[in-house]
C-alpha positions as CSV (number, residue, x, y, z in Angstrom):
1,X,-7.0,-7.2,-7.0
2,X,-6.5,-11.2,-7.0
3,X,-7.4,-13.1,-4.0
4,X,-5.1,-15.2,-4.6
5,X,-2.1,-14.4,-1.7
6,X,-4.3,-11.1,-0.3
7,X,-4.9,-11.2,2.9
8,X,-8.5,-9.9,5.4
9,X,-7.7,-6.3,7.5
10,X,-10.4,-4.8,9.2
11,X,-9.8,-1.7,10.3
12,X,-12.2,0.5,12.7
13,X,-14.7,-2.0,11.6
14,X,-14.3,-1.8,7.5
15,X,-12.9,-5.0,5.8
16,X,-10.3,-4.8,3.5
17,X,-8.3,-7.0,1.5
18,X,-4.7,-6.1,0.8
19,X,-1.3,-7.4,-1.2
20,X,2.2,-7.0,-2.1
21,X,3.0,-7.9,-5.3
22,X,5.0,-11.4,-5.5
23,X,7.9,-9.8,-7.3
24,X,9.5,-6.3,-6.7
25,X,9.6,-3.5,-10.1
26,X,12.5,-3.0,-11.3
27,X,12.6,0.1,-9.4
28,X,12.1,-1.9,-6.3
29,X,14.4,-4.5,-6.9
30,X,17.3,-1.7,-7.4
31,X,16.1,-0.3,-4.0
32,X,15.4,3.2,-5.4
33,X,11.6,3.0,-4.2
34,X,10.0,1.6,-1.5
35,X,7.9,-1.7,-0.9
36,X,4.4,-1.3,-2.4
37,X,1.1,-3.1,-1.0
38,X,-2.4,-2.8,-2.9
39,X,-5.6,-2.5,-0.5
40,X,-9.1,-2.1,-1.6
41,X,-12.7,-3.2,0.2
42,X,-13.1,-6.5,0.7
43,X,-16.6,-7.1,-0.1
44,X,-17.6,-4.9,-2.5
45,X,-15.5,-2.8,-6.1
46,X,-14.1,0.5,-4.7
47,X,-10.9,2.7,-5.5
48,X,-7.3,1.0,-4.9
49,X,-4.8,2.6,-2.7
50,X,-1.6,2.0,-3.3
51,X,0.9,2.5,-0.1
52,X,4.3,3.0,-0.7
53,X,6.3,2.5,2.7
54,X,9.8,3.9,4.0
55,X,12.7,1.4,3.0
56,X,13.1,-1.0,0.2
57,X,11.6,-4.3,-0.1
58,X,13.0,-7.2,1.5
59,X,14.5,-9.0,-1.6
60,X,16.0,-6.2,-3.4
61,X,19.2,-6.8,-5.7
62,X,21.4,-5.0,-4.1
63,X,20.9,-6.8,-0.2
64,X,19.9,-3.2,1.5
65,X,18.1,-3.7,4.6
66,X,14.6,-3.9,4.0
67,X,10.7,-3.4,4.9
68,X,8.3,-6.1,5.9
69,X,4.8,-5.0,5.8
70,X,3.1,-6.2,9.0
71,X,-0.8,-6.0,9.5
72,X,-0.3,-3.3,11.8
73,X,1.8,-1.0,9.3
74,X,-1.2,-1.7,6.6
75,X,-3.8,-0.2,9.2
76,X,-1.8,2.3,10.1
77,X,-1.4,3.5,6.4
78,X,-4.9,3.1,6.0
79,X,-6.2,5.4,8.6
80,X,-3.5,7.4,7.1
81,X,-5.2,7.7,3.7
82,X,-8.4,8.1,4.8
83,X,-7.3,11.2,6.5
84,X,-5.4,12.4,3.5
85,X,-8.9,11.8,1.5
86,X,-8.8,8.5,0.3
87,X,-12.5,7.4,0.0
88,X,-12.7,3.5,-0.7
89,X,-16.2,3.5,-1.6
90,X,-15.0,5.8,-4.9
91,X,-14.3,5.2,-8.7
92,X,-11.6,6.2,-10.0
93,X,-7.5,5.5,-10.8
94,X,-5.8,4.1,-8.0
95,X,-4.8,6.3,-4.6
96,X,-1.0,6.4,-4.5
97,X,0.0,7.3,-1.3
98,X,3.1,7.6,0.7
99,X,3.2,6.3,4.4
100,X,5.4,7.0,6.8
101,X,6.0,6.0,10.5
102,X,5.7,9.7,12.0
103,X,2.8,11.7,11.1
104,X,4.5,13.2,7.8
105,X,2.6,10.9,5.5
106,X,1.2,12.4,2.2
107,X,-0.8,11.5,-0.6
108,X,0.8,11.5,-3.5
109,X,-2.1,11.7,-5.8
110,X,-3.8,9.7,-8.6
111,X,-2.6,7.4,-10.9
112,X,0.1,5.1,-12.1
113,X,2.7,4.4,-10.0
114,X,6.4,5.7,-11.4
């Protein structure tokens, strides 16, 4: 992941370094899937999870209202993925995972993103 507009996160004392991308997929810009953020250990190679959240991005085409991830909503899907099995320390394809704001959130396994 660049480090070029990623930002710090620690959470329950681990350091990460997460990102949206700078531009929206098509997919995203139509509003037909959610806003996307990378996150991966800050200070040393690990596996990438890849957090989808509810509701579009913010700059979608089609002016929908849209998701801001906060620091807090990161953290959140963090802890999230780690209880769904995420393990950060790992090779391997990215972690695509699907967070939500109730308890409901599911990993959506390995992989690219659609």
């Amino acid at each position: 992941m660049p480090k070029t507009g990623s930002r710090i996160i620690t959470v329950d004392g681990v350091r990460y370094r997460w990102r949206v991308r700078p531009a929206g997929t098509y997919g995203q810009s139509l509003a037909e899937s959610g806003l996307t953020a990378s996150v991966q250990l800050a200070d040393e190679p690990g596996r990438v999870l890849v957090v989808e959240f509810d509701g579009p991005r913010p700059d979608n085409w089609l002016h929908a209202e849209g998701k801001v991830a906060m620091p807090r909503d990161v953290a959140q899907a963090i802890r999230q993925a780690l209880a769904a099995g995420y393990k950060p320390r790992s090779a391997g394809g990215p972690f695509l995972f699907k967070a939500a704001a109730s308890p409901k959130a599911q990993a959506l396994g390995t992989g690219r993103m659609p």
